[in-house]
C-alpha positions in Angstrom: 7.3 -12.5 76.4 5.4 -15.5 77.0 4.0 -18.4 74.5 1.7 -20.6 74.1 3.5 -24.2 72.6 2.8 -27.3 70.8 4.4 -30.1 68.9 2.8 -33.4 67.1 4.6 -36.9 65.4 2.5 -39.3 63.8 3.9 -42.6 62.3 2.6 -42.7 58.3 0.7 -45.0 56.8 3.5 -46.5 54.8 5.8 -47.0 58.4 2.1 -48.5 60.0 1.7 -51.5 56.9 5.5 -51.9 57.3 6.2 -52.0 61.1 8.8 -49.4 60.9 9.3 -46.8 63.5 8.8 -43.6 63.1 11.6 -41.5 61.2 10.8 -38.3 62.3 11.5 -36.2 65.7 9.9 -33.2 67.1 10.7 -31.4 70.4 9.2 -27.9 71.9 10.8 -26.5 74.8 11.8 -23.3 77.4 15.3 -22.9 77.5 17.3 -20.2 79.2 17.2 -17.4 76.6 14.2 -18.0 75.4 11.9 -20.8 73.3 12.6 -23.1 71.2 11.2 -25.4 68.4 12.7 -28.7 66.5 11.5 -30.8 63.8 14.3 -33.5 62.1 13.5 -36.0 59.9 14.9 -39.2 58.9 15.9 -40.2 55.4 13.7 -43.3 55.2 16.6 -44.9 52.6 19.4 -45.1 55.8 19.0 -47.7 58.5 19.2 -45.7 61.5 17.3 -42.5 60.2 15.1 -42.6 63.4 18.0 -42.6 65.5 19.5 -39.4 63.7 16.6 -37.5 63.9 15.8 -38.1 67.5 19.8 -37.6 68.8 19.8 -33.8 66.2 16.7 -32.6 68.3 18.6 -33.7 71.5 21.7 -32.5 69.9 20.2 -28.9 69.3 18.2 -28.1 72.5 21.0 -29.7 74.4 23.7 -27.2 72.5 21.0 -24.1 72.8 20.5 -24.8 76.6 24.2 -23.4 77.2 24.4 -21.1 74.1 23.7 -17.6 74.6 21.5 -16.2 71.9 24.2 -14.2 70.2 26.1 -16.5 69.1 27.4 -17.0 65.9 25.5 -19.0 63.9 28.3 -21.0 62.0 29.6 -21.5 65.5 26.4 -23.3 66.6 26.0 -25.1 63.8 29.7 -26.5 64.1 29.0 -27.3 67.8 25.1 -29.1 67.1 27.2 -31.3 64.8 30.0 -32.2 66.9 27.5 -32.9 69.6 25.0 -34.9 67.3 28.1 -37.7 66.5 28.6 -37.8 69.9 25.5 -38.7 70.8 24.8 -41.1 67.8 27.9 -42.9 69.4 28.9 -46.2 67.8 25.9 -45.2 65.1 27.6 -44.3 61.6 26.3 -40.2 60.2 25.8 -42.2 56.7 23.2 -44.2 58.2 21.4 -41.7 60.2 20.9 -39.0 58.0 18.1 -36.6 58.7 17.1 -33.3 57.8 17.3 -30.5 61.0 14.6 -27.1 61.0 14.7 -25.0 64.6 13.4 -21.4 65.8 15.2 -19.9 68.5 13.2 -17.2 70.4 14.6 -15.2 72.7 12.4 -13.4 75.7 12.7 -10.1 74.0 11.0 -11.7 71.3 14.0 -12.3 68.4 13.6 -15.0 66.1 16.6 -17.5 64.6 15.8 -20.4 62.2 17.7 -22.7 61.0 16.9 -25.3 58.1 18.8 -28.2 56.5 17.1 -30.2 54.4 13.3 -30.4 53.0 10.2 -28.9 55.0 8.6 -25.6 55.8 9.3 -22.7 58.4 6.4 -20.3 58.9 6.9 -17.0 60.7 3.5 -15.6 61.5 2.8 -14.4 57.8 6.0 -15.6 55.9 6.2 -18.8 54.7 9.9 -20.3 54.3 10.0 -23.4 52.2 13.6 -25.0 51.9 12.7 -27.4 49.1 16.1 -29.4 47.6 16.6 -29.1 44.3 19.6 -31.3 43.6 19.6 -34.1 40.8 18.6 -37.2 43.2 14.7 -36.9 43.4 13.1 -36.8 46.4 16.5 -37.4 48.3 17.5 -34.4 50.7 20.5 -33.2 52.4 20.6 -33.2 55.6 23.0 -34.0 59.5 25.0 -36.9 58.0 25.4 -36.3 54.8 26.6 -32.6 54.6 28.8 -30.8 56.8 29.0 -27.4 55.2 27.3 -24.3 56.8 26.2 -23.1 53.6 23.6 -25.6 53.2 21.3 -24.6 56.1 19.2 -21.6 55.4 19.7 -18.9 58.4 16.9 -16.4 58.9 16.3 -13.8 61.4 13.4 -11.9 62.4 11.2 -9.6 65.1 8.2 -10.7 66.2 5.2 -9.4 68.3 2.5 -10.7 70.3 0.2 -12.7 68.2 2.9 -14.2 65.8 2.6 -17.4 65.4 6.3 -20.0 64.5 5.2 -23.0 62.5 7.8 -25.4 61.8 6.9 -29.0 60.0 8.8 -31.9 57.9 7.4 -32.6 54.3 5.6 -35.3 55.2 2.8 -32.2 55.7 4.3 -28.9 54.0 4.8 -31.2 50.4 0.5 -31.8 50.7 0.2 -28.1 51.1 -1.0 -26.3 48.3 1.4 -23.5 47.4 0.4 -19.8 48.4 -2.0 -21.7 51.3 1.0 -21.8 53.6 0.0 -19.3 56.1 -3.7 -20.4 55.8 -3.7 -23.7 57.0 -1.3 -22.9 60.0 -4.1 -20.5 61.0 -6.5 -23.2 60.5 -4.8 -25.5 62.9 -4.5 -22.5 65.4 -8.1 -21.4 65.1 -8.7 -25.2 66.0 -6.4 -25.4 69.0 -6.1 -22.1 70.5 -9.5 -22.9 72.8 -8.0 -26.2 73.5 -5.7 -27.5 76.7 -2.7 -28.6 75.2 -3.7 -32.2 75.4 -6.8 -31.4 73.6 -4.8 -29.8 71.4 -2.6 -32.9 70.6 -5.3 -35.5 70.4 -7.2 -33.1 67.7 -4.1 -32.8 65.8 -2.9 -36.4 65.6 -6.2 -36.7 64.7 -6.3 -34.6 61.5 -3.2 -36.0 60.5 -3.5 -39.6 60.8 -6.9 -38.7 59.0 -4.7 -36.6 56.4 -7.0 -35.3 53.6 -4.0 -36.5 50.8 -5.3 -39.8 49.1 -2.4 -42.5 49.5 -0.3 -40.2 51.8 2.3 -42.2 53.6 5.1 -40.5 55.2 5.7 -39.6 58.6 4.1 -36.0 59.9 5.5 -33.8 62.6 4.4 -30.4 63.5 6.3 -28.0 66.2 4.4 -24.3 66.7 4.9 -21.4 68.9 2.3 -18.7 69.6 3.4 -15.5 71.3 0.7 -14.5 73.7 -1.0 -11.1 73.6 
């Protein structure tokens, strides 16, 4: 199968006034089985956030690359981890926490997520919203602050030519209005699927540095995957 791929970061409003980087990390990519699609997020309260979401989307394609696409899921999970300290080296996990979403597809058109922590998964219509619901407000779970499997949501589906794979932190899927999921990803495809994929981008970056939310201020990053007809 082939696809058509794209995938945005935009520093917020709220990292612009303060001069902070941005937190969050996307990556889209070909890899040897397949596709594949990353967006991490760093929890803005630890010191090193952007650094643990940039090494997990490293961490994940790099893992992937050599993975074949049956393995186990626990066992990739285990082995992103292990590879995600290594990379943050001298860094501490504590201080880099940062939520980790990715779709694996394979050429035969198979689809693995994987979510831990706050954001949004959409496969073509099914919208997959891993919202935290533990006792600390808006504070998540995520690569550095858990290390069971049971916190990631695993999903697995076929798809067909003309699905579309949306995956996005919450600095977008929280503005979203519930049950308008799946519209406003076909929104932004209706708006790109014309375009070269650096038309695309700047259209994108556009809308979501122009984000209709009054006094947003997070970070946004948006990772999709079309399969071609």
């Amino acid at each position: 199968m082939n696809f058509n791929r794209l995938n945005v970061s935009v520093k917020g409003p709220g990292h612009l006034i303060s001069g902070q980087p941005n937190q969050d990390a996307s990556f889209v990519s070909y890899v040897p089985s397949g596709w594949l699609a990353v967006v991490c997020d760093g929890m803005g309260s630890k010191p090193y956030s952007q650094i643990g979401a940039k090494q997990a989307c490293r961490a994940v394609a790099d893992t992937i690359k050599k993975s074949s696409f049956s393995i186990e899921s626990k066992e990739l999970i285990k082995a992103i981890y292990q590879l995600w300290l290594t990379y943050l080296g001298r860094t501490k996990p504590n201080e880099a926490v940062t939520t980790c979403l990715f779709c694996w597809l394979s050429h035969e058109g198979e689809a693995r997520t994987f979510q831990l922590g706050d954001g949004l998964i959409i496969i073509s219509d099914k919208a997959h919203d891993n919202a935290d619901t533990n006792s600390f407000g808006n504070e998540t779970t995520g690569l550095g602050k858990s290390t069971k499997f049971s916190d990631w949501d695993v999903t697995e589906h076929m798809l067909k030519p003309g699905d579309v794979v949306t995956l996005m932190t919450d600095g977008i899927s929280e503005d979203i209005h519930p049950g308008m999921e799946v519209e406003f990803v076909c929104e932004i495809y209706k708006n790109i699927e014309n375009k070269s994929i650096r038309q695309a981008k700047f259209w994108l970056k556009n809308e979501f540095r122009n984000w209709a939310t009054p006094n947003h201020q997070d970070d946004k990053s948006l990772a999709l995957l079309v399969i071609k007809k």
